[in-house]
N, C-alpha and C positions, 0 to 999 in steps of 0.2 A: 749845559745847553749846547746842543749843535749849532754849526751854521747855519744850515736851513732853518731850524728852530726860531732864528731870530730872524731871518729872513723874511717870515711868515708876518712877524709883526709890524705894526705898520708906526715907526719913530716918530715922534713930535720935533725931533732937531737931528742933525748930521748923527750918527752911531757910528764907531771906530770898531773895525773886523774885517778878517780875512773876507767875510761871505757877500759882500760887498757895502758901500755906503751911499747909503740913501739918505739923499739933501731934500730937504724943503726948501731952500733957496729956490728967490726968483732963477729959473733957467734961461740961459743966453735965448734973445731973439731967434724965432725960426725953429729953436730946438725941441718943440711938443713930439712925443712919442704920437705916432699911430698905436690907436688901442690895441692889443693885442695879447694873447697870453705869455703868460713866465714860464722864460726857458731858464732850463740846466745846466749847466756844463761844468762833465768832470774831467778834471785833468788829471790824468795817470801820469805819475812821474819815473822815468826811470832812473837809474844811475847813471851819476856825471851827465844827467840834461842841462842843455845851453837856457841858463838864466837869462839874457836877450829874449830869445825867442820866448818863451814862458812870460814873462814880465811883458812881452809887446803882445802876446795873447790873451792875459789877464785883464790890463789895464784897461783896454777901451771898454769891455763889458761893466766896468765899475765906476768910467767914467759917462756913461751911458746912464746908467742908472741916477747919478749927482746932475748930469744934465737934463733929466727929463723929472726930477723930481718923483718917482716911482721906482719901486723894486721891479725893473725888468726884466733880469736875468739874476740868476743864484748863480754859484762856483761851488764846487768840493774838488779837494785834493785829496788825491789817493795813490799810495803805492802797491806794492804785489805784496807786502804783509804787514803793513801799514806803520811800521818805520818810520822815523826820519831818512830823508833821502839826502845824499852828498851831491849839490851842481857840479860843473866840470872847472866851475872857481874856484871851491871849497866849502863855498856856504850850506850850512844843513838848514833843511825847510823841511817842517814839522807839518806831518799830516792829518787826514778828520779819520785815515781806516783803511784798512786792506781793501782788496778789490771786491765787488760786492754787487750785487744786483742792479742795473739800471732798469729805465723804459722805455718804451719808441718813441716819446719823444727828450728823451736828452739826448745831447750832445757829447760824446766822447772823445777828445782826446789825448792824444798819446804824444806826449814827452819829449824826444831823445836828445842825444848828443854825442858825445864822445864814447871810440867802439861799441858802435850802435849792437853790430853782432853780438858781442859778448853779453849785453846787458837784454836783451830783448831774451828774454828765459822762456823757458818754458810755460812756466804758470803764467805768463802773462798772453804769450801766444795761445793757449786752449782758452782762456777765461775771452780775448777776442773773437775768436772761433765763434765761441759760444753766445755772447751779446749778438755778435752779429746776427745771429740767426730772428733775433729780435726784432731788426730792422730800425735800430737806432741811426741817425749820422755820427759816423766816425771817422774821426779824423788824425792825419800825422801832422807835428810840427818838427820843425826841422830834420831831423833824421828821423823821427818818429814813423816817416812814410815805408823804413826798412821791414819794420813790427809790423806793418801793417800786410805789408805785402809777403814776409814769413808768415802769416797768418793765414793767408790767400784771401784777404778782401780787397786784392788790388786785382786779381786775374783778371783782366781784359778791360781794363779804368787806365782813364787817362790819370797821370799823377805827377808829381816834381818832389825834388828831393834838394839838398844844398847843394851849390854845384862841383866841391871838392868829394862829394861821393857817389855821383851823376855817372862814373864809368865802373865801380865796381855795384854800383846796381842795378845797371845795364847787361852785365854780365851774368848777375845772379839771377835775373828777373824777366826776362823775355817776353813774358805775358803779359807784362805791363806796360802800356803806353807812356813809357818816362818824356815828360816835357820839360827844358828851362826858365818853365815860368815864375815866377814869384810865386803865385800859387794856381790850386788848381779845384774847382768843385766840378763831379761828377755823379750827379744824382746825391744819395747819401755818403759818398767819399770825399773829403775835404785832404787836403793836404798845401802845406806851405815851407817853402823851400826853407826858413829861419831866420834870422836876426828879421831886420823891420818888418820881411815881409809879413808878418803876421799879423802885423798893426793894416795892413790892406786889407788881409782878408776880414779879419774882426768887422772892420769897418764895412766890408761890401755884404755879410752878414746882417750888420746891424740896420741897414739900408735897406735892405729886403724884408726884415723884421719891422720895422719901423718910420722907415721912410728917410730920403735922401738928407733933407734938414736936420734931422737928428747925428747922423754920419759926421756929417760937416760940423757939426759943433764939437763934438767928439774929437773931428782929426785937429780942430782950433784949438783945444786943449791941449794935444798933447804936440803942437808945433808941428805936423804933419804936413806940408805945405801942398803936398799933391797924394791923393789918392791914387796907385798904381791899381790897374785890371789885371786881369788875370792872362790877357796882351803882353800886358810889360815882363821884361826879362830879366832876368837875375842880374848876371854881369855885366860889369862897363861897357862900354863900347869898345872894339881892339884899338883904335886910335887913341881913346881913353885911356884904355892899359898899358901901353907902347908909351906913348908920350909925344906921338908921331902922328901928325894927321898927310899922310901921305895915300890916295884911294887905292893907287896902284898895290904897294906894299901891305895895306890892309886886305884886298881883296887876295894876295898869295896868301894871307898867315888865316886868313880864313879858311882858304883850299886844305892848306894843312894842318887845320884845326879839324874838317871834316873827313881827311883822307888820312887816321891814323894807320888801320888794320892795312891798307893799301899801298903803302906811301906813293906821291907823285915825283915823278924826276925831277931836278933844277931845269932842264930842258921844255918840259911841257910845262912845268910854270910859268915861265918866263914868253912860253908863248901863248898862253892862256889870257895874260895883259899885255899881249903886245912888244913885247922885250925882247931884249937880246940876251941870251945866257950871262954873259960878260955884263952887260947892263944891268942886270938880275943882284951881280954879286955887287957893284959897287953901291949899291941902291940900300944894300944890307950892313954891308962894310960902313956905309956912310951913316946911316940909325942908328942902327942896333948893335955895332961894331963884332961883328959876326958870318958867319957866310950862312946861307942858305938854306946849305947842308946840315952844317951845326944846329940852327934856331928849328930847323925840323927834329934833327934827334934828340934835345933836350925834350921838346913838345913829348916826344913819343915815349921817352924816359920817365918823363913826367905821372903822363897819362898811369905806364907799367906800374909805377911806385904806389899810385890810389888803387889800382887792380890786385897787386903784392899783401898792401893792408888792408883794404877791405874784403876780401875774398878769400874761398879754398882751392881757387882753381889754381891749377899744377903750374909751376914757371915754365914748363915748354907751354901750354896754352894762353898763357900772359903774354908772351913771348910773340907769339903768332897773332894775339889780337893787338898790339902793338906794331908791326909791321919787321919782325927780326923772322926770318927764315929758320936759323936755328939759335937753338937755347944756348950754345957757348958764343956765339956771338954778340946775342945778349946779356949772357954774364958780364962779358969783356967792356963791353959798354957801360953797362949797369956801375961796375966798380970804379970806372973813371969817371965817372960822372957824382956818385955817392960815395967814395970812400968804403963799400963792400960791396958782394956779390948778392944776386935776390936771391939766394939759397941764404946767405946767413943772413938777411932780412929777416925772411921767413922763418927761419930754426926756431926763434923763441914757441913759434905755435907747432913746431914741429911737423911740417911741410917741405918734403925735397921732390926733388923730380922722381920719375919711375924708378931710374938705376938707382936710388938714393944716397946718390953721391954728385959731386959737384966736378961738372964737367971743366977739360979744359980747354983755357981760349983757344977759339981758329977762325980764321979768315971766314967772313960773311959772305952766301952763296952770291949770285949773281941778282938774287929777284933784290937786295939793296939797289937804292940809289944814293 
């Protein structure tokens, strides 16, 4: 018997199964569903998908249905040839079947996690192509929105991704309106950055399906304490991540959070808040025991190293969108900072620059600051 199969039936007492469990228990105060029809949702898993996000996608749909005492919504799990699939913990989770026919109205989606590139195949790209033409909602979790947009159902959609992959698919993707949100619906494209955010969206889903009181008993279940929108942002706050609630200092590492490909002088920083150059450094020195200088090029290091592994563009043009003028100056960097050069980052995928060879260090043109 399939899941759906049982799904169909209607239990006399709780039923244990992936396809979801429906209670006849009294449901918490408040929480009656609005009448409305049963939805679908399949989840395509790829290889090494973040179990978090998956499990914070799944659950509200299941708790939703134990809360409102009704089969709501159904689940199927599927992979690209329907396999067990390995998370990016180890765990193997066993599926209902290869990839296979949806309808316009279920809900699709898509998985990912770790080396979103690699895994995102071919057969899973055509087989989206193709549903999409359907006009089902389709959606990325966590890295899943990379699939989505190799696909081209992101061209000209607003969308969010995690935000450690935010710069190498910005670079990949240019037609997509990449946002920091936690998540992001645009007409039939859903996407959510991963780990809890997915537990928002489910919930802002389930609200629109069924109404706000249902949502809310849901998020009470699963200790949710505040529903995030699609408003809310991904990452802490800099003061949050620093450890430093300093405005001045927050509003420079902001500047140079936004001015990678650019970089800004210590000079126009510092007068951007009002500073004195000198003032600037001891302000850094005294935090983050660092100059200026430094906590910019790590940033820009940084950013390079997500561009390096997420991506196939060339090290001179990581380079450049990083704010290095030329590629041996960014090798030079790159290796004191990492312990190798972004040429032999890259080698495993077999990636070098044009001369395919590895330039050597030299002094950084003048557009450094």
């Amino acid at each position: 018997m399939t899941r759906d199969d049982q799904s169909r039936k209607a239990p006399t007492r709780p039923q244990p199964g992936r396809g979801g469990l429906v209670s006849h228990a009294p449901a918490s105060p408040g929480a009656s569903a609005v009448p409305g029809r049963l939805r679908r949702f399949v989840f395509v898993l790829l290889d090494r998908f973040t179990m978090l996000a998956f499990a914070s996608a799944i659950e509200p749909l299941r708790i939703a249905n134990r809360m409102s005492g009704q089969t709501l919504y159904r689940f199927t799990l599927l992979s690209e040839t329907g396999a067990p699939v390995r998370c990016s913990n180890g765990i193997q989770v066993i599926v209902d079947g290869p990839l296979g026919e949806v309808t316009h109205d279920d809900v699709v989606m898509v998985c990912g996690g770790a080396e979103i590139r690699s895994t995102s195949s071919r057969g899973v790209i055509s087989w989206l192509r193709r549903i999409g033409r359907k006009g089902p909602v389709i959606g990325g979790v966590c890295t899943g929105a990379h699939t989505l947009a190799a696909a081209g159902l992101l061209d000209g959609r607003r969308a969010t991704i995690h935000w450690e992959n935010h710069d190498g698919f910005l670079e990949e993707f240019p037609d997509v309106d990449l946002t920091r949100s936690v998540f992001v619906i645009d007409g039939n494209r859903v996407t959510t950055a991963g780990g809890t955010a997915s537990i928002d969206l489910m919930l802002t889903l389930i609200a629109d399906d069924h109404g706000k009181d249902l949502a809310n008993a849901v998020s009470d279940q699963l200790i949710h304490a505040t529903i995030r929108t699609d408003r809310d942002m991904q990452r802490l706050s800099i003061p949050t991540r620093i450890g430093v609630r300093h405005p001045r200092l927050s509003r420079v590492i902001e500047i140079m959070e936004a001015s990678i490909e650019d970089p800004v002088s210590p000079a126009d920083l510092a007068e951007e808040v009002g500073m004195s150059t000198r003032q600037l450094e001891r302000l850094f020195r005294r935090y983050l025991n660092r100059s200026p200088k430094r906590y910019y090029m790590e940033l820009r290091l940084a950013k390079a190293r997500n561009i390096l592994m997420q991506t196939d563009l060339s090290v001179i043009n990581v380079a450049l969108a990083c704010g290095f003028a030329s590629p041996s100056h960014f090798s030079k960097c790159y290796r004191a900072q990492y312990g190798t050069t972004p040429y032999r980052e890259r080698g495993a995928h077999g990636i070098e620059d044009e001369a395919g060879a590895e330039p050597a260090p030299a002094e950084e043109p003048s557009r450094e600051h």
